[in-house]
N, CA and C of each residue as an Amber inpcrd file, in Angstrom:
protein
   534
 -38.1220000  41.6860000  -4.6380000 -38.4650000  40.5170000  -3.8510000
 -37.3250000  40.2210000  -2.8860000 -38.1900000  40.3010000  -1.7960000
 -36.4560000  39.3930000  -0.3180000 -36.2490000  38.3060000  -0.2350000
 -35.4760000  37.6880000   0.2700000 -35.4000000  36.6010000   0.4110000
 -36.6620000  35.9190000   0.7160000 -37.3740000  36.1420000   2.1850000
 -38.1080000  35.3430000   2.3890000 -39.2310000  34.7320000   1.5810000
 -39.6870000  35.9010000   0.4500000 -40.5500000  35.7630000  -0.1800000
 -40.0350000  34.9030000  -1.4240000 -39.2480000  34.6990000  -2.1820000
 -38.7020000  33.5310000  -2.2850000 -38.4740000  32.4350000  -1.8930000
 -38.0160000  32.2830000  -0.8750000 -38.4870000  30.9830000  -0.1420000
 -39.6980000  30.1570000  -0.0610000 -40.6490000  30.9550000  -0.0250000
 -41.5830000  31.3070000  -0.0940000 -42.0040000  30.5680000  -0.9070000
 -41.7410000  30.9860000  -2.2590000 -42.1700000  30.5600000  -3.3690000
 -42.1080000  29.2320000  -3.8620000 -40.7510000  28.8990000  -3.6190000
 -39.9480000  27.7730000  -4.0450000 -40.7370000  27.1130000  -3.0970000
 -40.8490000  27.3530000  -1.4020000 -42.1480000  25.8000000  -0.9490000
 -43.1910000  25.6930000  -1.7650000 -44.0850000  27.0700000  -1.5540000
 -44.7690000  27.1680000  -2.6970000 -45.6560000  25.6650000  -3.6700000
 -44.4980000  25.8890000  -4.8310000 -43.6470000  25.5890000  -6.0070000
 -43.6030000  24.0460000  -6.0820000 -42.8080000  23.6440000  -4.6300000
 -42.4690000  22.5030000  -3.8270000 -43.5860000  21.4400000  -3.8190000
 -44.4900000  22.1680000  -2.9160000 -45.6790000  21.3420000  -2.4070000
 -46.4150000  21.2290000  -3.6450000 -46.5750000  22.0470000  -4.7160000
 -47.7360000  21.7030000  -5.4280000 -47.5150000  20.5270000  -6.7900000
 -45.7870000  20.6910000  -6.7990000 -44.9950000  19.5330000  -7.5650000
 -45.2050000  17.7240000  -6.4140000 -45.1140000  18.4170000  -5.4910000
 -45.7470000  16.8750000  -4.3800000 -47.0510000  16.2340000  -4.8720000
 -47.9250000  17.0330000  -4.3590000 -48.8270000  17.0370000  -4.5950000
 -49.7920000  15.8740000  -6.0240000 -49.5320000  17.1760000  -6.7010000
 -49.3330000  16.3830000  -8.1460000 -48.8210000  15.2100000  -8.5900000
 -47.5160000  14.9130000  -7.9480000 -47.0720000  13.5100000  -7.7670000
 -47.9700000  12.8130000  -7.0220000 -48.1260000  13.0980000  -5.8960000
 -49.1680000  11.7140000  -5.6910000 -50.3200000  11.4070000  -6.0200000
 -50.9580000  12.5110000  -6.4280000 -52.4090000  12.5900000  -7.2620000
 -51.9060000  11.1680000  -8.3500000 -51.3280000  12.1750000  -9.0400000
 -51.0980000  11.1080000 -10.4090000 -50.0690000   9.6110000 -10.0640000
 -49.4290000   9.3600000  -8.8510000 -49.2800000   8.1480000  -8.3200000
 -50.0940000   6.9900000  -7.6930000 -51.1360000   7.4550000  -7.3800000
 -51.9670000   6.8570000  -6.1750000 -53.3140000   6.8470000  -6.5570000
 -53.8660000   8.4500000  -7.1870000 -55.2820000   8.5500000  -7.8120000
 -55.4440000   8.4070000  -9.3570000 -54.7440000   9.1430000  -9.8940000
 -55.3690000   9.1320000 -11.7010000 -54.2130000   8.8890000 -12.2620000
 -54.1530000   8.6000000 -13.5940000 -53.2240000   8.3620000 -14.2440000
 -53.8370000   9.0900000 -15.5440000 -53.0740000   9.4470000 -17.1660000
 -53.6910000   9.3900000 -17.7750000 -52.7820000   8.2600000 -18.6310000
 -53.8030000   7.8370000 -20.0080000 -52.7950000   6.6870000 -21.0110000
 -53.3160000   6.9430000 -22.4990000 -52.4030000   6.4700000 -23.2450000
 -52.3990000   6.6730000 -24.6280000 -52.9510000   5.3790000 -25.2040000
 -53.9480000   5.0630000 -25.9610000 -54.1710000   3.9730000 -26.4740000
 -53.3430000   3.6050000 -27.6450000 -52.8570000   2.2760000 -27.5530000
 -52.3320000   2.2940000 -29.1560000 -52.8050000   0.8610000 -29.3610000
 -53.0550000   0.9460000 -30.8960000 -53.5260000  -0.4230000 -31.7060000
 -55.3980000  -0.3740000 -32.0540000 -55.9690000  -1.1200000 -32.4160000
 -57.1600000  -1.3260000 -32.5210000 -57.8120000  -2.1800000 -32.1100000
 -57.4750000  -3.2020000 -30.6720000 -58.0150000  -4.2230000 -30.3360000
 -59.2770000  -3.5500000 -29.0800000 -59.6540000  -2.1930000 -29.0420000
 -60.4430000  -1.8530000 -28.6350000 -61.3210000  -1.4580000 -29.0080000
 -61.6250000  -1.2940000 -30.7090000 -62.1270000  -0.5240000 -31.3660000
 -63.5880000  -1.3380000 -31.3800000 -64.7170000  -0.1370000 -31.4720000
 -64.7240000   0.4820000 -32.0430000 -64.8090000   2.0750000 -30.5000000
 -64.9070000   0.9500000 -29.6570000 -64.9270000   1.2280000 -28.0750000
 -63.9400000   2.9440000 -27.8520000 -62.3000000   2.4680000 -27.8620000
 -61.1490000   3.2360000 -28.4210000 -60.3730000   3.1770000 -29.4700000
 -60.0820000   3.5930000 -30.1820000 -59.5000000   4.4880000 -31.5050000
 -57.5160000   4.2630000 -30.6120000 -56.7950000   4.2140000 -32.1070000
 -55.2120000   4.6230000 -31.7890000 -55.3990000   5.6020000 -31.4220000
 -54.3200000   5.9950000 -30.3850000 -54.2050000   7.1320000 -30.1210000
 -55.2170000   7.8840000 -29.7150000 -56.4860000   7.3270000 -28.7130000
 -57.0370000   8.4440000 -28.0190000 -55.7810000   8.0600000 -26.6770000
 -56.7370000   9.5180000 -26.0160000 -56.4380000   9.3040000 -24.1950000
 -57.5690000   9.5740000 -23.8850000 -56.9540000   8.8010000 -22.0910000
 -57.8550000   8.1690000 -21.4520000 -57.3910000   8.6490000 -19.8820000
 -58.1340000   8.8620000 -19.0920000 -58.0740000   8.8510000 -17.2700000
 -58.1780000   7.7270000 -16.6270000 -57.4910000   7.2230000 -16.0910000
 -58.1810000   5.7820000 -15.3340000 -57.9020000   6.5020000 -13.9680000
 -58.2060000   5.5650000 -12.9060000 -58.3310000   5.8540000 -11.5180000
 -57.9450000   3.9410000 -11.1590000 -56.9380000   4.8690000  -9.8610000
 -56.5950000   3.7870000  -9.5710000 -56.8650000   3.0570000  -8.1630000
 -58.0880000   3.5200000  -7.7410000 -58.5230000   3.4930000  -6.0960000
 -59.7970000   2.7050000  -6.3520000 -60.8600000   2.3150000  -7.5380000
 -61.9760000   1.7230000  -7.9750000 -61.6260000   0.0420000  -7.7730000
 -62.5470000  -0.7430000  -7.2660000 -63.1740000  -1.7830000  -7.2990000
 -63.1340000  -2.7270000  -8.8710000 -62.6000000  -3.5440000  -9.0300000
 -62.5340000  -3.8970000 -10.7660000 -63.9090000  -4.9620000 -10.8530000
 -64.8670000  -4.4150000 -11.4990000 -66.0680000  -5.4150000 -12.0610000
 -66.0830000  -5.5260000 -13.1830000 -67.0210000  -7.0550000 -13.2940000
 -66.8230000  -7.4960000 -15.2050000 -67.3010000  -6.5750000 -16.1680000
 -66.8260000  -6.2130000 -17.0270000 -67.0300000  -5.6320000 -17.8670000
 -66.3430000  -4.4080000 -17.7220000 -65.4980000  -3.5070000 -17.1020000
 -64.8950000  -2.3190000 -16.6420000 -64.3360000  -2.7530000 -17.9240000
 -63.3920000  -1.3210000 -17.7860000 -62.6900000  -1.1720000 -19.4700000
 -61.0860000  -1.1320000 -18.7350000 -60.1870000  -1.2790000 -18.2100000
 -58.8190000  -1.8810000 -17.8130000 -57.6200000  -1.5400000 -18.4770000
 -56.4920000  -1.0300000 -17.3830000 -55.2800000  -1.0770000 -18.3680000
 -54.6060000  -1.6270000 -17.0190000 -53.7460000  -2.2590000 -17.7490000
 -52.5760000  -3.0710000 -17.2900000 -51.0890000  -3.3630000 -17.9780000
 -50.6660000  -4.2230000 -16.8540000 -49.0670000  -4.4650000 -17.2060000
 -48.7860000  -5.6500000 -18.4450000 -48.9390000  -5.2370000 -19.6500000
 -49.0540000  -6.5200000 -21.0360000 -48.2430000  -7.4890000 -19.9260000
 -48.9920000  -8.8050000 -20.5410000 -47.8520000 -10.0890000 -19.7370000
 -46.7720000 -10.5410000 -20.3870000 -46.5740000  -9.8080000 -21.8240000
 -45.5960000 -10.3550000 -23.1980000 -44.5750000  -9.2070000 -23.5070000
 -45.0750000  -7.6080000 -22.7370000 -44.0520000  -7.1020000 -23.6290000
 -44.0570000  -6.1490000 -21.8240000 -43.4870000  -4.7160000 -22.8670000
 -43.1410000  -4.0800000 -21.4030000 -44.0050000  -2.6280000 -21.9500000
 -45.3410000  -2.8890000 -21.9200000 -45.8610000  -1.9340000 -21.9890000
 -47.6310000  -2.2650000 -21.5940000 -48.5590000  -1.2380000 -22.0030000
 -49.5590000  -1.7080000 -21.0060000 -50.8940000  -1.7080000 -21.8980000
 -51.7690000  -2.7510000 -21.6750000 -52.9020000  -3.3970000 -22.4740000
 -54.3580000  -2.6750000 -21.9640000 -55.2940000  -1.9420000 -22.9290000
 -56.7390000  -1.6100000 -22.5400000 -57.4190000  -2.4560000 -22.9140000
 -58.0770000  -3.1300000 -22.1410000 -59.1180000  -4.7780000 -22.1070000
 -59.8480000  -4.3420000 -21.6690000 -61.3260000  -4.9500000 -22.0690000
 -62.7630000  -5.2600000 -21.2990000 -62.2810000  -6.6470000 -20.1220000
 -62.9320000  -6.1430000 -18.9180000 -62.6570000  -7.6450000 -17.9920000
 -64.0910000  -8.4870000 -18.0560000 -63.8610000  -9.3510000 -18.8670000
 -64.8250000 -10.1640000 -19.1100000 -65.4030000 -11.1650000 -18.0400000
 -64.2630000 -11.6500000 -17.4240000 -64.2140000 -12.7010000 -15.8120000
 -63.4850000 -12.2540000 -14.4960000 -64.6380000 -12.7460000 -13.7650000
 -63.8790000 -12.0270000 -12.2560000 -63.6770000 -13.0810000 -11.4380000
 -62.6980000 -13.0180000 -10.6960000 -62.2560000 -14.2600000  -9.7180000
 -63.9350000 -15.3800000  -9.2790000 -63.7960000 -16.2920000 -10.0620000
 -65.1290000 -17.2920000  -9.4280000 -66.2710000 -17.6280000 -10.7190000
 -66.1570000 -16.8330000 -11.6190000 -66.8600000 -16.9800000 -12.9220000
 -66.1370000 -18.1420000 -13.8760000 -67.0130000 -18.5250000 -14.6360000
 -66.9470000 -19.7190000 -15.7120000 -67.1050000 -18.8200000 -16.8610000
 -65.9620000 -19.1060000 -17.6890000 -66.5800000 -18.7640000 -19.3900000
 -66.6100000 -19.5600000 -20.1310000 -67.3960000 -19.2440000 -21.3390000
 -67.3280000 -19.8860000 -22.4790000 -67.9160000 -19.1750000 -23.5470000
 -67.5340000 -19.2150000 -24.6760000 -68.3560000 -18.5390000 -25.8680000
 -68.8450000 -19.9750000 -26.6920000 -69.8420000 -19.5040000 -26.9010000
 -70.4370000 -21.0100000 -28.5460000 -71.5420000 -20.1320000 -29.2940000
 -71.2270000 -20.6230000 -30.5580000 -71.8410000 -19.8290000 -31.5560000
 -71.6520000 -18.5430000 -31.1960000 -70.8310000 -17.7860000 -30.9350000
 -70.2970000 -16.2150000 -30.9330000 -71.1400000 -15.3890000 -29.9730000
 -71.4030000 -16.3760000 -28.8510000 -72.2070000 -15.5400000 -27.8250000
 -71.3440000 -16.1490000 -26.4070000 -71.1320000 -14.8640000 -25.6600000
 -70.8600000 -15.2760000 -23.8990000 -71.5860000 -15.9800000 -23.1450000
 -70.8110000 -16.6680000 -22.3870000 -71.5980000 -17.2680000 -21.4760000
 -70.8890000 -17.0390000 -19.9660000 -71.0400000 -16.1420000 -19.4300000
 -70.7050000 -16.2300000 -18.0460000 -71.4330000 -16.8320000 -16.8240000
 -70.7010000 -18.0710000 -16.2440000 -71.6290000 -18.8200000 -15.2260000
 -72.9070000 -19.5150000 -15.5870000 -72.7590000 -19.8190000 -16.8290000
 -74.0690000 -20.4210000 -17.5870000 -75.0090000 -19.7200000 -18.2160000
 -74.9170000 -18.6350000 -17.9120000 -75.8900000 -17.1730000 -18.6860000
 -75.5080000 -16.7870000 -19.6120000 -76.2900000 -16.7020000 -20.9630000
 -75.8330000 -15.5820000 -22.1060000 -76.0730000 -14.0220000 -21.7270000
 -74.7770000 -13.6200000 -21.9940000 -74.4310000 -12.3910000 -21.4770000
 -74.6040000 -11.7960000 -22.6030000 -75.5150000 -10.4580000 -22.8700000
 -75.3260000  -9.3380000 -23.7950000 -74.3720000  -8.5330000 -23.9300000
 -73.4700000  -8.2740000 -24.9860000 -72.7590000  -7.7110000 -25.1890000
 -72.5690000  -6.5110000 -26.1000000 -73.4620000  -5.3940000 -25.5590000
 -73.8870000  -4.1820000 -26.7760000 -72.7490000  -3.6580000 -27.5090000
 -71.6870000  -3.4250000 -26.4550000 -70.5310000  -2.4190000 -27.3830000
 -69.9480000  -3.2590000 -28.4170000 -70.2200000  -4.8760000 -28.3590000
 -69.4650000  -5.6650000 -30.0410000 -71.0620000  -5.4430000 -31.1210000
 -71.6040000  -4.0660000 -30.8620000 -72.7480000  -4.2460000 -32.1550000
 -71.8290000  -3.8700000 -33.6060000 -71.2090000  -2.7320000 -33.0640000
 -70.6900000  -2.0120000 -34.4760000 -69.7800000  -3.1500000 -35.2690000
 -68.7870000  -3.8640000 -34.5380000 -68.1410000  -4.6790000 -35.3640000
 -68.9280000  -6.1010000 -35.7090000 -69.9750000  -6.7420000 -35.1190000
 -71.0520000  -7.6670000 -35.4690000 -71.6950000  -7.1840000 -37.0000000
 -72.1170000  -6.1370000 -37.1320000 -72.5890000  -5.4280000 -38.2580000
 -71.9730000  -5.4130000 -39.6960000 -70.5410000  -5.2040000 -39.6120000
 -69.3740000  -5.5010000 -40.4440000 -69.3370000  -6.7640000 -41.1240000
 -70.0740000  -8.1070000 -40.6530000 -69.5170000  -9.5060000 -40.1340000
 -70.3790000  -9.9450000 -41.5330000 -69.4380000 -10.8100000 -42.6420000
 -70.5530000 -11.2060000 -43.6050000 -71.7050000 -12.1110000 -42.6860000
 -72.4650000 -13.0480000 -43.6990000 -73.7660000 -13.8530000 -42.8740000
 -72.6840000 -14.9100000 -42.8980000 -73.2780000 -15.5990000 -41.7280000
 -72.4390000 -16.7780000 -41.4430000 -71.0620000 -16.4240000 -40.4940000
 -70.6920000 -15.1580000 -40.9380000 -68.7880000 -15.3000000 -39.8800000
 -69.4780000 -14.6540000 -38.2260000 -68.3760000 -14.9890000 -38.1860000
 -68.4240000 -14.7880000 -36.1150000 -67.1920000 -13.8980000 -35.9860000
 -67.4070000 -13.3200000 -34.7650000 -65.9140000 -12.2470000 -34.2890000
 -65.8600000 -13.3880000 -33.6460000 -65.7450000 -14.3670000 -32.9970000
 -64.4700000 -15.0960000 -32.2030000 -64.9050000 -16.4060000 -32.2580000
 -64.0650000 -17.2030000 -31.9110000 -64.0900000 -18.7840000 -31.9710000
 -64.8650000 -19.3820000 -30.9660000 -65.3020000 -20.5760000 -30.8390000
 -65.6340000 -21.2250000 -29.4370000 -64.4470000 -21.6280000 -28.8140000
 -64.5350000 -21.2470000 -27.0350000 -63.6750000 -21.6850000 -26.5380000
 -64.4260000 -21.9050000 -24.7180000 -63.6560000 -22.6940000 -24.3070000
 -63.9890000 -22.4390000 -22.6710000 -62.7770000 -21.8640000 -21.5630000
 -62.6990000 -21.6320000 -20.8370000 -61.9460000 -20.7640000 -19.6030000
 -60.9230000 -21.7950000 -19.8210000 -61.4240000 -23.4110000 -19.5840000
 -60.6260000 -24.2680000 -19.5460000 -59.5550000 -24.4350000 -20.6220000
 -60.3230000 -24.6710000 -21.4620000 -59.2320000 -24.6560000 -22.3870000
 -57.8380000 -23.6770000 -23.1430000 -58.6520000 -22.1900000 -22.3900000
 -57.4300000 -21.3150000 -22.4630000 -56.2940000 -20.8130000 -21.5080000
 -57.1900000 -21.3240000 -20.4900000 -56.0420000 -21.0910000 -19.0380000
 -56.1690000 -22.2060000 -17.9900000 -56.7920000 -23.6620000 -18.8490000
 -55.9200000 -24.5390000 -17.8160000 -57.6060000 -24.3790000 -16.2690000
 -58.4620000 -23.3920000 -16.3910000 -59.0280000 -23.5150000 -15.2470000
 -60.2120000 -23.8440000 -15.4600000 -61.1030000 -24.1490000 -15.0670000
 -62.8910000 -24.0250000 -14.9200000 -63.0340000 -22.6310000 -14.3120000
 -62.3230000 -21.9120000 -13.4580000 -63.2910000 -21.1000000 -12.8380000
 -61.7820000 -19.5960000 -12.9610000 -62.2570000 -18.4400000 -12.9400000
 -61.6040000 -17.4730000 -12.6720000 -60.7540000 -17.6450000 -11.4110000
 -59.5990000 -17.7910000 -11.2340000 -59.1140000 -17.7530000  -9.2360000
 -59.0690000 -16.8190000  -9.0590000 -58.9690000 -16.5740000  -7.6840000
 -58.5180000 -15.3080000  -6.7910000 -57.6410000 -14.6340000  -7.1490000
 -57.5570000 -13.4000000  -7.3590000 -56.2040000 -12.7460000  -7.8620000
 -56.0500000 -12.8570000  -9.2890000 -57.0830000 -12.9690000 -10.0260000
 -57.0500000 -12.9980000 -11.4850000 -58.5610000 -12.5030000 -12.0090000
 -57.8110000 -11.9860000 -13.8320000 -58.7230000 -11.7400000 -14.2200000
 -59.0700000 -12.2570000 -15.3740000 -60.0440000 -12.1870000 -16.5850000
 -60.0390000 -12.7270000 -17.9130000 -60.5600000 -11.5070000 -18.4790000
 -59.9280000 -11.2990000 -19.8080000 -60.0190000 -10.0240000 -20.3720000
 -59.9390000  -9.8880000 -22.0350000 -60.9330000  -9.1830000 -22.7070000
 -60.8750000  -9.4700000 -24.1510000 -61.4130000  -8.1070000 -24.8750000
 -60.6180000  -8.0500000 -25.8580000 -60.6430000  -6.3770000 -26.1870000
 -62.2610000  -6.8940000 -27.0570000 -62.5140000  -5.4080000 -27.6540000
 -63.8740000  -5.4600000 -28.2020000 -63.8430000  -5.8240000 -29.6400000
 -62.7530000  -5.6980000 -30.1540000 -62.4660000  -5.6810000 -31.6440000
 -62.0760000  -7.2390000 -31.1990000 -62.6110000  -8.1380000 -31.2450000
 -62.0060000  -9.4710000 -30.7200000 -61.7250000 -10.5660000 -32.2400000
 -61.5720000  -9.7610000 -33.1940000 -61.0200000 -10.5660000 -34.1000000
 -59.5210000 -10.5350000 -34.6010000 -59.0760000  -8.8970000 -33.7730000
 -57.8900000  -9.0660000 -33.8040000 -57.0940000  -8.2260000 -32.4520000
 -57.8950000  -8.6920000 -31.0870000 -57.2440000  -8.4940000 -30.1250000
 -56.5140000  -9.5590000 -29.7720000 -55.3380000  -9.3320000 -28.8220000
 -54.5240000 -10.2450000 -28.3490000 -54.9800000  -9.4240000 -27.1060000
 -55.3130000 -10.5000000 -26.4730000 -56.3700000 -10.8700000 -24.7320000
 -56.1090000 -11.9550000 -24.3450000 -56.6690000 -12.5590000 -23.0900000
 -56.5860000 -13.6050000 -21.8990000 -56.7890000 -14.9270000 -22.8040000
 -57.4260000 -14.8230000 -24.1450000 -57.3920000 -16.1590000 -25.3180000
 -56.0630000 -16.5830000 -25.6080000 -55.0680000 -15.1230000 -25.6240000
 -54.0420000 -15.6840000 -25.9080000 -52.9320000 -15.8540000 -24.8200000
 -52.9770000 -14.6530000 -23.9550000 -51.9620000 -14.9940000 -22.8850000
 -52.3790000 -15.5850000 -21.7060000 -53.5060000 -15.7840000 -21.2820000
 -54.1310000 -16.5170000 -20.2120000 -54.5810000 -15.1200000 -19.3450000
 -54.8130000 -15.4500000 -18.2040000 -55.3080000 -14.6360000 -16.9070000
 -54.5860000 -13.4140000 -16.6600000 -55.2240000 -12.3620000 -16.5530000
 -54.3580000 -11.4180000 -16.0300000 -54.2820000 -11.1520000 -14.1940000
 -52.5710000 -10.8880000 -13.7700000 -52.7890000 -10.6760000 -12.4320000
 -53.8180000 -10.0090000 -11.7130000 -54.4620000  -9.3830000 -11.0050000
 -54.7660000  -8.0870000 -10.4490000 -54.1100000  -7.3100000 -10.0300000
 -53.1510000  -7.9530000  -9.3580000 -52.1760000  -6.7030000  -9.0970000
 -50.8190000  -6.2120000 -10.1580000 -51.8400000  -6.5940000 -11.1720000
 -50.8680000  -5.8730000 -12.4380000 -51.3150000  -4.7270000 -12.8370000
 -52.8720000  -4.5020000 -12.2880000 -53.7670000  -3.7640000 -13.3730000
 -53.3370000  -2.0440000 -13.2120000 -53.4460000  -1.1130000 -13.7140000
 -52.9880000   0.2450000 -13.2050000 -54.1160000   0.8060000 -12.9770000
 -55.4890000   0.2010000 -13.4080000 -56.2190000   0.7720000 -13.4950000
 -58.0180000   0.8130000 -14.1010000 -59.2510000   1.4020000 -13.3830000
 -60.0510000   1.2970000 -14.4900000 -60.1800000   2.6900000 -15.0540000
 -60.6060000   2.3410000 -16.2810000 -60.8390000   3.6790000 -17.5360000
 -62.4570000   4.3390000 -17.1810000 -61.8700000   5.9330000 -16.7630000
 -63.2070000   7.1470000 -16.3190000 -63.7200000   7.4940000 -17.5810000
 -62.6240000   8.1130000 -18.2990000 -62.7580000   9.1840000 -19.4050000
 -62.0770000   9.5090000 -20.0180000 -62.5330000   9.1430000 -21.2370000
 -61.9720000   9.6160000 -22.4360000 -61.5430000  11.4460000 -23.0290000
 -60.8240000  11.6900000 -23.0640000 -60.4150000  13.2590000 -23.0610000
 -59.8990000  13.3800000 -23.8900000 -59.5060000  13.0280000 -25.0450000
 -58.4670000  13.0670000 -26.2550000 -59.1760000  11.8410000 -27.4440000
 -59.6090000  12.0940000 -28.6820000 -59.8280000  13.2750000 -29.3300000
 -61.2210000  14.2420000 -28.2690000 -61.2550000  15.3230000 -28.8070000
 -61.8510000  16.5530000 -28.2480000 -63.2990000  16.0840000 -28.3890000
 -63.2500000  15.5750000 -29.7400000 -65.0330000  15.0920000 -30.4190000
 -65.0130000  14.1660000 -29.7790000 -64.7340000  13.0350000 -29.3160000
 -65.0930000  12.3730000 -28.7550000 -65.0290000  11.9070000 -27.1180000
 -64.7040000  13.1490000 -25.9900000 -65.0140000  12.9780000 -25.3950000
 -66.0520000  11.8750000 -24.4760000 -65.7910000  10.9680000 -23.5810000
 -66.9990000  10.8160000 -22.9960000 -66.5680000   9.6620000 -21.6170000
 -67.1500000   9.8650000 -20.6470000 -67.3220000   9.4000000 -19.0170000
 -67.7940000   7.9300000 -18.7830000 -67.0430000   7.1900000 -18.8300000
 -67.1830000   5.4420000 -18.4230000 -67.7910000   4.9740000 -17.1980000
């Protein structure tokens, strides 16, 4: 090999280490789940793809900048800038509508007769607002009896979020496209 063709290489080499950087800066990310406040949704320790160029609507599956520690939270976004919540008797209410909520079946099922996965509460009373503002979100994992979500820390920024969740890629069996 001559020089040039070395050179060569090393741009090569160069560009496709660029590249890659900004893919995974700008377009995808991947993340490690940890804890069970997503479950039965995500599991410890799967991974996940998010994309970071998507539109955030209610219900997307979300990772972000925790507001308590220095690491990063997978939430359902339950409220979008301009929505009202409230739960009573263990059902959503967004904007006055009971909202269905299929993916809390598996842990509803678990639930003796009589218990509830979450308390009554309103928007107001957990963040101070009536309505979602601009530049915020409200967010509550699926396992909501022992997630720590927007119940407990209030609103999340938007421009905290890294991201919404594509696909699941890790475990192998459980693959699957959000």
């Amino acid at each position: 090999m001559n020089r040039s063709e070395i050179m060569s290489w090393i741009k090569s080499i160069a560009m496709a280490v660029i590249i890659a950087g900004a893919v995974r800066y700008f377009l995808f990310s991947s993340i490690v789940v940890h804890g069970e406040s997503m479950s039965p949704t995500f599991a410890d320790a799967d991974k996940v793809i998010i994309t970071k160029t998507t539109n955030i609507d209610r219900f997307d599956q979300i990772v972000f900048d925790a507001p308590d520690t220095d690491e990063h939270y997978i939430k359902r976004v339950i409220g979008v800038p301009g929505d009202s919540i409230e739960v009573k008797d263990d059902v959503l209410y967004v904007n006055g509508k009971a909202t269905e909520e299929p993916y809390l079946a598996e842990n509803r099922s678990h639930l003796m007769e009589g218990e509830k996965l979450m308390g009554d509460f309103t928007l107001k009373e957990k963040t101070g607002h009536d309505r979602v503002p601009d530049g915020y979100l409200f967010v509550m994992g699926d396992n909501r009896r022992v997630s720590k979500d927007s119940r407990i820390f209030g609103l999340v920024p938007e421009d905290s979020v890294n991201g919404e969740v594509q696909l699941r890629f890790y475990p192998l069996s459980s693959i699957k496209a959000y």
